[in-house]
C-alpha positions as CSV (number, residue, x, y, z in Angstrom):
1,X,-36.0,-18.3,47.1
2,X,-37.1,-17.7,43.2
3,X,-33.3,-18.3,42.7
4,X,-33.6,-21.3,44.2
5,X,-36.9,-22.5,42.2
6,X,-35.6,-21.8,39.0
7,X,-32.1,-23.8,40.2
8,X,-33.9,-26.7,40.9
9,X,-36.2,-26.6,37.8
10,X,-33.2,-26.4,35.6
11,X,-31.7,-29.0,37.1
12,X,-35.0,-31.3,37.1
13,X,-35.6,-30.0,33.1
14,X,-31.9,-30.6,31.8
15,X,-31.3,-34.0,33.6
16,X,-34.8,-35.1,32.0
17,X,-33.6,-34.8,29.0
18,X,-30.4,-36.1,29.1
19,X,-32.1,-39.1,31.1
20,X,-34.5,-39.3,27.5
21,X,-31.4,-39.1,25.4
22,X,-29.4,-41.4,27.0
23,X,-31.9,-44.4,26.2
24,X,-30.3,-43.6,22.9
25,X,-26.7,-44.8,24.8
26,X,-28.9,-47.5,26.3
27,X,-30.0,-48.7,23.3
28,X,-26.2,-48.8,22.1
29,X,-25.3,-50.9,24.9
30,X,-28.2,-53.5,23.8
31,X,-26.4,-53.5,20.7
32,X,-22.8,-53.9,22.3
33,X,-24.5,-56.7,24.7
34,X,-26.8,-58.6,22.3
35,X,-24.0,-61.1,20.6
36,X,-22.8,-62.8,24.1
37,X,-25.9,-64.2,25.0
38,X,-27.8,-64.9,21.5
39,X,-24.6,-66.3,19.7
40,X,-24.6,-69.1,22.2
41,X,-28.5,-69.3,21.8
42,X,-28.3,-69.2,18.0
43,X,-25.9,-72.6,17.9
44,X,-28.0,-74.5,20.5
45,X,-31.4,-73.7,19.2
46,X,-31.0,-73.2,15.1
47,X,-27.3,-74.2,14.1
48,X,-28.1,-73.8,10.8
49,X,-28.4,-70.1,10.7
50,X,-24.9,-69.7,12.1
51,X,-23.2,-72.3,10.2
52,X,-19.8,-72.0,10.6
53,X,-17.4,-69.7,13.4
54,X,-16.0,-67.1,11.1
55,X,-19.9,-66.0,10.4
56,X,-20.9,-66.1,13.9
57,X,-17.6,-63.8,14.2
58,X,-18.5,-61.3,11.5
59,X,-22.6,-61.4,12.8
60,X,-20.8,-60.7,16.5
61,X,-18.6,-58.0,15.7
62,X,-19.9,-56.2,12.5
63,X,-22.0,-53.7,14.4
64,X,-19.1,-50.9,14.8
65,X,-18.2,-51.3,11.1
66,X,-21.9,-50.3,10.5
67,X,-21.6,-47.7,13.1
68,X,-18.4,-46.0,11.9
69,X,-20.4,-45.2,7.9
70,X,-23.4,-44.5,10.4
71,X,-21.1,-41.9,12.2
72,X,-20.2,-39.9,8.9
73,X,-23.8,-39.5,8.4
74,X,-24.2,-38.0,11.2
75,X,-22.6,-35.0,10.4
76,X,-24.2,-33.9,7.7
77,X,-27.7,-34.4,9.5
78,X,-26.3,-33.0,13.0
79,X,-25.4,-29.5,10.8
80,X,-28.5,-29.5,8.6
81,X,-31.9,-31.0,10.8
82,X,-30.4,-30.6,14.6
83,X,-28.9,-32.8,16.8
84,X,-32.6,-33.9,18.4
85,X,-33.5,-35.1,15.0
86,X,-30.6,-37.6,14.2
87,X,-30.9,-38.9,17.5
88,X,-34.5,-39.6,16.8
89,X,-34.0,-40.8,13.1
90,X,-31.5,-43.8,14.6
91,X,-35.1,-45.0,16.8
92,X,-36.8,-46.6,13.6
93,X,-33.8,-48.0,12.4
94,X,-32.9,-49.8,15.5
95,X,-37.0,-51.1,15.5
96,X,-36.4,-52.3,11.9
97,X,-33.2,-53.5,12.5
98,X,-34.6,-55.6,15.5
99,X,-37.6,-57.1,13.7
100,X,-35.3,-58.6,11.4
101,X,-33.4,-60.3,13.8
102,X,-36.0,-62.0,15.2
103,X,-37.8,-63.2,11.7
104,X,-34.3,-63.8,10.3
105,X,-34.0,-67.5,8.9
106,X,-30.9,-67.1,7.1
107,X,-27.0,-65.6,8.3
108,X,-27.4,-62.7,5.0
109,X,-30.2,-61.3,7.1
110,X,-29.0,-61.5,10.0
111,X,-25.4,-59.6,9.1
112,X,-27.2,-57.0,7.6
113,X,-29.5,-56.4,10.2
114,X,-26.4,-56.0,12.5
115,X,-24.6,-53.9,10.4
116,X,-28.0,-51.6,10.3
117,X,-28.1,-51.7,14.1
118,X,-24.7,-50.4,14.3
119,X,-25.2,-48.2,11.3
120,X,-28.1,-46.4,13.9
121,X,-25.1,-46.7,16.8
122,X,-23.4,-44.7,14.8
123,X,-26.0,-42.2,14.2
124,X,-26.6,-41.2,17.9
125,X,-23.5,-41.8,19.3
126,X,-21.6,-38.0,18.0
127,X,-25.7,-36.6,18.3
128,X,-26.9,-37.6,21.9
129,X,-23.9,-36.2,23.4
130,X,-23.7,-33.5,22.2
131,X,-27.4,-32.7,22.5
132,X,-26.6,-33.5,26.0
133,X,-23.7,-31.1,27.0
134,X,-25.3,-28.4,24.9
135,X,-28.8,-28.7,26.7
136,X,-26.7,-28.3,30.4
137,X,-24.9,-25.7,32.7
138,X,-21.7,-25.9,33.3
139,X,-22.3,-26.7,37.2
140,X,-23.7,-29.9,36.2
141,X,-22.4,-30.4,32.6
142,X,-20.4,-33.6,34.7
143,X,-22.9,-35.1,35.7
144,X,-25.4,-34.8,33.1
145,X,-22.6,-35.2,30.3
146,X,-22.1,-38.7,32.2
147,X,-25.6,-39.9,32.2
148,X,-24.9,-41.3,28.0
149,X,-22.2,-43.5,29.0
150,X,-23.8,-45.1,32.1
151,X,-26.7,-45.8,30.5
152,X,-24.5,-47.5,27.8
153,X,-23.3,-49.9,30.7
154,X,-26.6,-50.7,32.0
155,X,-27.8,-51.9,28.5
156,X,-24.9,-53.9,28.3
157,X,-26.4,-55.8,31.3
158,X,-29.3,-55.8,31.8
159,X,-28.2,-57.5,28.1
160,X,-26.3,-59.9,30.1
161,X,-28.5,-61.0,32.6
162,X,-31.7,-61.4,30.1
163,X,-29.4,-63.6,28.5
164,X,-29.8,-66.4,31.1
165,X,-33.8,-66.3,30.5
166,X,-34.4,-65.4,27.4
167,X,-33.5,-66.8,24.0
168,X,-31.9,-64.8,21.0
169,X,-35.4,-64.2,19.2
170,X,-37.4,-63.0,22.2
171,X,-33.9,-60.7,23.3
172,X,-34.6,-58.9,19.8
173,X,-38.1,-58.5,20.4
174,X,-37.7,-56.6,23.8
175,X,-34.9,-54.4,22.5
176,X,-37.3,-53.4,19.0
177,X,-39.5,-52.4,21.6
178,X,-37.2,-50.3,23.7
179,X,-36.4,-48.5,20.2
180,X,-39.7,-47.4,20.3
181,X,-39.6,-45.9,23.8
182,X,-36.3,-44.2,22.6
183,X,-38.4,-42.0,19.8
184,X,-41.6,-41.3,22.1
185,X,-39.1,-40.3,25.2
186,X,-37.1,-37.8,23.3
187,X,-39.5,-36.6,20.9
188,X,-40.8,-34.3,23.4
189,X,-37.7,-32.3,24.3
190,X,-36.9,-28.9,22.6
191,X,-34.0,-28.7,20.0
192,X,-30.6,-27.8,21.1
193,X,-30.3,-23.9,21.9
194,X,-27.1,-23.9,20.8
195,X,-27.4,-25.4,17.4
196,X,-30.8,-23.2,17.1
197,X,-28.2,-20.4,17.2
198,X,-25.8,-21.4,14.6
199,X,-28.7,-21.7,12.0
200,X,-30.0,-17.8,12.8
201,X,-33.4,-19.3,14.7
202,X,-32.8,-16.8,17.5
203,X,-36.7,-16.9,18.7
204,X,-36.5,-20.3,19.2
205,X,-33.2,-20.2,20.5
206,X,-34.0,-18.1,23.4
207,X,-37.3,-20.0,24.0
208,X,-35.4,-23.0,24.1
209,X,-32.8,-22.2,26.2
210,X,-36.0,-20.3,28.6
211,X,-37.7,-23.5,29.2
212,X,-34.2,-25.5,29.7
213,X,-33.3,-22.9,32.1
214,X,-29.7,-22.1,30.9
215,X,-27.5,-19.4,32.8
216,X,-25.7,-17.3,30.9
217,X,-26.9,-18.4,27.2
218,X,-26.4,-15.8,24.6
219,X,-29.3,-15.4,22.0
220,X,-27.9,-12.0,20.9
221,X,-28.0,-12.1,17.0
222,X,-25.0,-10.4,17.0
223,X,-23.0,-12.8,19.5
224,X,-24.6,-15.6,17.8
225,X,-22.3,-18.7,19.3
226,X,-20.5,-20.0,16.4
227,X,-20.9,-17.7,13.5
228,X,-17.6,-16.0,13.6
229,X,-14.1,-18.0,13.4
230,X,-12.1,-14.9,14.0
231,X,-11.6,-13.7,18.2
232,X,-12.4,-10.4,18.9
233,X,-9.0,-9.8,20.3
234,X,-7.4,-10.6,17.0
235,X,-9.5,-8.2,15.4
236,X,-9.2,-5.6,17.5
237,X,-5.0,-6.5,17.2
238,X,-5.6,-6.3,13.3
239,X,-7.4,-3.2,13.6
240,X,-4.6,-1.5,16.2
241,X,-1.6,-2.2,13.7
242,X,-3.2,-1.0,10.6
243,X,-4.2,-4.4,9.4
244,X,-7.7,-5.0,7.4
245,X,-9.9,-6.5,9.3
246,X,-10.2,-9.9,8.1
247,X,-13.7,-11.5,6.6
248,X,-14.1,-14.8,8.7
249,X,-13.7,-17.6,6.6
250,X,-17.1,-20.1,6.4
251,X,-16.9,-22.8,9.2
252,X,-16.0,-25.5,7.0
253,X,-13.8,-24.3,4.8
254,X,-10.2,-24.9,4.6
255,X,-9.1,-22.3,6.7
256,X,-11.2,-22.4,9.1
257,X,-10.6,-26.6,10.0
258,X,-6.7,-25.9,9.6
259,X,-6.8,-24.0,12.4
260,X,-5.0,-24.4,15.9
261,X,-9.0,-24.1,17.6
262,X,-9.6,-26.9,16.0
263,X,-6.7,-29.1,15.1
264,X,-5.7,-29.2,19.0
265,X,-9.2,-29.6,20.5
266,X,-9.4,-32.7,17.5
267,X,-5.7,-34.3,18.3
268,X,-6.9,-34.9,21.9
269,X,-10.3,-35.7,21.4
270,X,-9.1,-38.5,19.0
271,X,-6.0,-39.6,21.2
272,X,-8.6,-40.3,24.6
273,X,-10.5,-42.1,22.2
274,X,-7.5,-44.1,21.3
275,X,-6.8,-45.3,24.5
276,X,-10.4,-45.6,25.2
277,X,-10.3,-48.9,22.7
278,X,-7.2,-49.6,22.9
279,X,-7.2,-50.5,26.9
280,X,-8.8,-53.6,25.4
281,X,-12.5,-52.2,26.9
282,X,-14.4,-54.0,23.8
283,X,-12.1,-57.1,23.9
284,X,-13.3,-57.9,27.3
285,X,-16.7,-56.7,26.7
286,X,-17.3,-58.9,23.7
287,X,-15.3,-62.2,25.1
288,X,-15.7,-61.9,28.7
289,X,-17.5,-65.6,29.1
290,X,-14.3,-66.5,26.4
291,X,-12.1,-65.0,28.5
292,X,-12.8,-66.3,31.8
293,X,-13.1,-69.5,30.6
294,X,-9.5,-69.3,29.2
295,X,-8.3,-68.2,32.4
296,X,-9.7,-71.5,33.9
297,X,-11.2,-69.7,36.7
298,X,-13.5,-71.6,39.4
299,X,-16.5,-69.1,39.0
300,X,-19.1,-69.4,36.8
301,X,-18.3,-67.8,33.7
302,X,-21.6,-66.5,33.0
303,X,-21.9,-65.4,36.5
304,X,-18.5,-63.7,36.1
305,X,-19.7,-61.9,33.2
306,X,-22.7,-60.7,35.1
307,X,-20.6,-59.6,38.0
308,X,-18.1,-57.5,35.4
309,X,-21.1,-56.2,34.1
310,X,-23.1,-54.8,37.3
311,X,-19.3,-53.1,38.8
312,X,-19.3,-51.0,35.5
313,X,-22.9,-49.9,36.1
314,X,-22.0,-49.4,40.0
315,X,-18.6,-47.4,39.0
316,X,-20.4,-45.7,36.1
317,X,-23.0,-44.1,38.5
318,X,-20.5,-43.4,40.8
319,X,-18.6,-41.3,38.6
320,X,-21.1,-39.1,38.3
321,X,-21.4,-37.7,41.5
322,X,-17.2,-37.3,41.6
323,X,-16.7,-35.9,37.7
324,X,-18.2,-32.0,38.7
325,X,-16.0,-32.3,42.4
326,X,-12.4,-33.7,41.0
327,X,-12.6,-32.5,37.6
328,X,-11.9,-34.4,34.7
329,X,-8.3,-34.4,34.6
330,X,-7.4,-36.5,37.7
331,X,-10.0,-38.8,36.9
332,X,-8.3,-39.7,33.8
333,X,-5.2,-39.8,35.4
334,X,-6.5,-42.0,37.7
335,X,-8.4,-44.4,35.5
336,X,-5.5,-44.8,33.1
337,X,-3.5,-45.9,36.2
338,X,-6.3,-48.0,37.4
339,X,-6.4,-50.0,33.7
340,X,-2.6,-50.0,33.6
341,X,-2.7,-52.1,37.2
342,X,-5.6,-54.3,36.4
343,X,-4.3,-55.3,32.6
344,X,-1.1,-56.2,34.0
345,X,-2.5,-58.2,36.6
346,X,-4.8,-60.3,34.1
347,X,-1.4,-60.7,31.8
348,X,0.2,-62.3,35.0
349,X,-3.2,-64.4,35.4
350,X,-2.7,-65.7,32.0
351,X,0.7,-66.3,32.0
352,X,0.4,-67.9,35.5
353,X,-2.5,-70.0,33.9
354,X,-0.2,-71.2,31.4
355,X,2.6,-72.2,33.6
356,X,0.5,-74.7,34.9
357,X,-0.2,-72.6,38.4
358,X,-3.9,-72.9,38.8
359,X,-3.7,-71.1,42.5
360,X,-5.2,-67.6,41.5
361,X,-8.8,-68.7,40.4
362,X,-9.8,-66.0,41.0
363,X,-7.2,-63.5,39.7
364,X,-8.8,-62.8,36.4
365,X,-12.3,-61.8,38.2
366,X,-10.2,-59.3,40.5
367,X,-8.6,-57.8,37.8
368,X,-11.4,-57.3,35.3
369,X,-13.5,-55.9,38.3
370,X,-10.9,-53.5,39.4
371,X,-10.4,-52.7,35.4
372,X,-13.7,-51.6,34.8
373,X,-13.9,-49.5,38.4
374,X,-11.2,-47.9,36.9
375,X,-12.4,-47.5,33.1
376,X,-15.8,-46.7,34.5
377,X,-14.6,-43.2,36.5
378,X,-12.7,-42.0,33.9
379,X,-12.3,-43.3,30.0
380,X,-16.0,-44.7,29.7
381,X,-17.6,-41.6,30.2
382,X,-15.1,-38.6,30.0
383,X,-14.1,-38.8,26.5
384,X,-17.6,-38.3,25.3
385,X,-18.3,-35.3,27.7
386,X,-15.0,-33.5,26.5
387,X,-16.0,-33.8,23.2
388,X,-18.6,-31.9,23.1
389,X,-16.8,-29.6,25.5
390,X,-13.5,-28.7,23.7
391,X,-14.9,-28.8,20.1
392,X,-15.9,-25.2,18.7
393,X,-19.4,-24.5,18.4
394,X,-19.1,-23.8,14.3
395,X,-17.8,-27.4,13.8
396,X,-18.9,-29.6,16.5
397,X,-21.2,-31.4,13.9
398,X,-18.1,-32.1,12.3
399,X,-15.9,-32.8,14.7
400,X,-18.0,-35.0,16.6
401,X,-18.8,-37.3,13.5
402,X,-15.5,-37.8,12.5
403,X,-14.2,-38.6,16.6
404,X,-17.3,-41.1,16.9
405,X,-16.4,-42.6,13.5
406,X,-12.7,-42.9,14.2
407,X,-13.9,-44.6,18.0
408,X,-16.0,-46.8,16.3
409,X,-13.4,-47.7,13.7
410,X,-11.2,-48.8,16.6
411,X,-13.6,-50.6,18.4
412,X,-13.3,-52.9,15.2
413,X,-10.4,-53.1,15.1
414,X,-9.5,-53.7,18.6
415,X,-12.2,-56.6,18.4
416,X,-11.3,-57.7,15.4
417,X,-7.5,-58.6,16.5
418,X,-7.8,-60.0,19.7
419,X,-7.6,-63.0,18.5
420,X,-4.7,-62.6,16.1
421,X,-2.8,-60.7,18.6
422,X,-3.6,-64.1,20.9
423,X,-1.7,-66.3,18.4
424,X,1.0,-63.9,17.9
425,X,2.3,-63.0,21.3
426,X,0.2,-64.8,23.5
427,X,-3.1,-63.9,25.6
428,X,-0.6,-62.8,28.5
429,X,1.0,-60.7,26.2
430,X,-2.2,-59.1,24.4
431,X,-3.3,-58.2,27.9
432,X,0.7,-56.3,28.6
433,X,0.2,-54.7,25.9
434,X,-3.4,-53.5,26.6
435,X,-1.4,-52.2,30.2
436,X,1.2,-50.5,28.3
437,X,-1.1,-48.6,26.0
438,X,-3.0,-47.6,29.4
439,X,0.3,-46.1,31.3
440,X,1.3,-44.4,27.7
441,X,-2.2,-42.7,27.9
442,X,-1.6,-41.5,31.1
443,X,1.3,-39.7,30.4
444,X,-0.7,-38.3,27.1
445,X,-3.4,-37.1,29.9
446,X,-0.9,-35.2,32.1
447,X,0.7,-33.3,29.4
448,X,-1.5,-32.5,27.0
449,X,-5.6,-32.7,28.4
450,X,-6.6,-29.0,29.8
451,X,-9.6,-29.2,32.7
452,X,-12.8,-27.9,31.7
453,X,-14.5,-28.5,35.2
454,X,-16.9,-25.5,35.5
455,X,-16.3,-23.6,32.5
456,X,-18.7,-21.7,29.8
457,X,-18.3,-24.0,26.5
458,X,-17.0,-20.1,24.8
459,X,-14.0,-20.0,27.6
460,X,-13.2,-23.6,26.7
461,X,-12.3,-23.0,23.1
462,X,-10.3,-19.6,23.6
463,X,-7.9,-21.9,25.9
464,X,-6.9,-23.1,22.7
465,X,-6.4,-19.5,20.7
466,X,-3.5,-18.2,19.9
467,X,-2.8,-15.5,22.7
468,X,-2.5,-12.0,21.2
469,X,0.7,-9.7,22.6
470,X,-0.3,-7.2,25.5
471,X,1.5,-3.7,25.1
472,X,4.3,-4.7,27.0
473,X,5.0,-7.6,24.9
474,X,4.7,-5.0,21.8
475,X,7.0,-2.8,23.7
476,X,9.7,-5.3,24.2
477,X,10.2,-6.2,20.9
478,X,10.6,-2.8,19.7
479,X,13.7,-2.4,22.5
480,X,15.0,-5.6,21.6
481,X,14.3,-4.6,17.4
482,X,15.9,-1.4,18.1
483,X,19.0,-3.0,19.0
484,X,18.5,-6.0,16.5
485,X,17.0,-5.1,13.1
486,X,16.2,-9.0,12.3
487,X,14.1,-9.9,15.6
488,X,11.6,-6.1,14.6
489,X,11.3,-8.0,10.6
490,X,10.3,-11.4,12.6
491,X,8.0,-9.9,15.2
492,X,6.2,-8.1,12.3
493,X,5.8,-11.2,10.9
494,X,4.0,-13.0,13.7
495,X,1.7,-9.6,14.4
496,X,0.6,-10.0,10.7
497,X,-0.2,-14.1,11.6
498,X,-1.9,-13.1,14.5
């Protein structure tokens, strides 16, 4: 029965805060949804202050260019102040970035507003998830690791649908005030046991980890998570043939990033993030109303936006209650297959379209629904979970800032070409390739992405050490070095790299 108790008041503890920290995510998405309803509002209202298309562009889109500079910052102050703090620090900037939106009287003011915003976006995007997945247990590191991205969806519209009653001045005023709620909501919350660790604060460590409620959290200063680079098997391995045992190198230093821990762990985290943007998520997100309208569909195309917009909250929040059952693998699998389908689809819409074939009105709507279901389970949220699952302890600050500043980078990119890649091969063929991409990353998921479901973040990164040899491997090579001199010289060789 006490068992019990304390199960459910972990549970109750960790999904509060990673309910808190997630308005940072929702705040993002108010970022992400801000341009489609206020540019519109901005040209009908005061034409002046957006006087020509290629600035409303740059005022549209210029928010992950802030947040990729905003994401290398956050590294430094995810290591050195905690990964509660830097969440917290991106709350005044998003209030100040706000407040000069809606006093702005001139395009200067508001680009660099926008690229503050995003500068912020960056900021909390590496910190709040991995404040998250650090503050959880592994039973429902799923779920709660989820939470981030689904608020991120529901900013984007309830975004959307205050766009249809409120103009672009009174929009900025509600989100400056929802920055505010952001610092009071997580302010309260303990810092991250885990990073508490890595800077020697064992008393507050354990104390942290006490109120969240964490099974199986070490706070031994001599098993301190992180300190060491070096296994204990390979030491033990040095130590058995003779070898000096090895002084771990610092966590930053050259020898400690080049290794396979952390190379590995980094190729896939970057590659999901790859085919995160490049499924053409933040194309559709930014032009949806462009889009639809280009499709010539019957429906409404603010309506339609809305509609896109409340099936990737719906899938979002479904997702969470299927990511700790199936694992993250086959939901991957499954949303890359999903995107593939849907993207293909909206390229036959298009090209149908152009053909003069205006029978599938509503073609494009199906497809972009069934495209974010399928985003929604799988590459919206899981991405952002596994990274601050497979990166190593020592480096996470690191690792994270660099992923979320190469996602953010490709964000802009993606964004920035759709409409290039529209005169150059066609909106059927933008939205092919956008499919293509998606079947490629399935492959990449089958082969190469291990499933964390369940396991203790310390298993998770020896998946990717380099397996020491067991006596009878160390047996067989001397029978097969006995009769071959050359293969005894190599297996020395790899015993000394071990």
């Amino acid at each position: 029965m006490a068992t019990e108790r304390s199960s459910t008041k972990a549970a109750l503890k960790q999904t509060l805060l990673s309910l808190s920290v997630s308005l940072s995510y929702y705040c993002i998405g108010l970022v992400r949804g801000y341009s489609a309803p206020a540019v519109p509002s901005m040209q009908d209202t005061v034409p002046e202050l957006l006087p020509t298309k290629n600035i409303a562009s740059w005022v549209s889109s210029i928010p992950p260019f802030g947040a990729f500079f905003g994401s290398l910052v956050a590294f430094p102050l995810m290591h050195r102040i905690g990964r509660k703090y830097t969440v917290l620090i991106a709350s005044p900037l998003w209030a100040t970035s706000w407040v000069l939106v809606a006093t702005a009287t001139d395009w200067h003011v508001l680009f660099a507003a926008r690229m503050m915003m995003g500068f912020a976006a960056g900021l909390s995007l590496p910190a709040a998830q991995v404040y998250v997945t650090e503050c959880s247990d592994p039973k429902i590191r799923g779920v709660i690791g989820s939470l981030p991205a689904l608020a991120m969806s529901f900013g984007i519209l309830v975004m959307y649908v205050m766009g249809k009653f409120f103009e672009w001045r009174q929009l900025a005023w509600i989100c400056c005030g929802m920055s505010c709620c952001l610092f009071l909501a997580v302010a309260c919350f303990p810092q991250s046991p885990v990073w508490l660790n890595t800077r020697k604060r064992y008393e507050k460590a354990h104390t942290s980890a006490k109120w969240l409620h964490l099974e199986g959290f070490s706070f031994d200063p001599k098993a301190a998570i992180g300190q060491g680079v070096m296994s204990a098997s390979a030491k033990t391995q040095d130590q058995e043939h003779g070898h000096p045992l090895a002084v771990p190198p610092k966590p930053y230093s050259r020898e400690a990033l080049l290794r396979r821990e952390i190379l590995i762990p980094l190729g896939i985290g970057l590659t999901l993030l790859s085919i995160q943007q490049m499924s053409g998520i933040d194309a559709v997100i930014f032009f949806t109303v462009e889009i639809f309208r280009a499709a010539g569909t019957s429906l409404d195309s603010h309506l339609a936006t809305i509609i896109v917009g409340t099936v990737q909250v719906l899938s979002n929040l479904s997702a969470l209650f299927v990511v700790d059952r199936c694992g993250r693998k086959p939901l991957l699998i499954l949303s890359g297959v999903i995107m593939c389908l849907a993207m293909a689809s909206m390229g036959v819409a298009f090209h149908l379209n152009s053909a003069g074939n205006t029978d599938f009105g509503y073609l494009p709507v199906a497809s972009l629904i069934v495209f974010m279901i399928g985003f929604s389970i799988g590459f919206g949220s899981i991405p952002f979970l596994l990274m601050g699952e497979l990166f190593p302890t020592a480096q996470r600050s690191l690792l994270s800032s660099l992923a979320g500043s190469f996602n953010l980078a490709m964000m802009f990119t993606v964004i920035k070409t759709y409409h290039p890649l529209e005169e150059l091969i066609t909106t059927s063929g933008t939205f092919l390739m956008y499919s293509v991409l998606c079947a490629l990353g399935v492959v990449f998921v089958i082969t190469c992405v291990p499933e964390t479901k369940g396991r203790e973040l310390e298993s998770i990164q020896k998946l990717f050490e380099r397996k020491p040899k067991t006596p009878t491997d160390v047996e067989r090579s001397g029978k097969r070095g006995h009769d071959n001199p050359a293969i005894t010289v190599a297996d020395e060789r790899d015993d000394t790299r071990l």
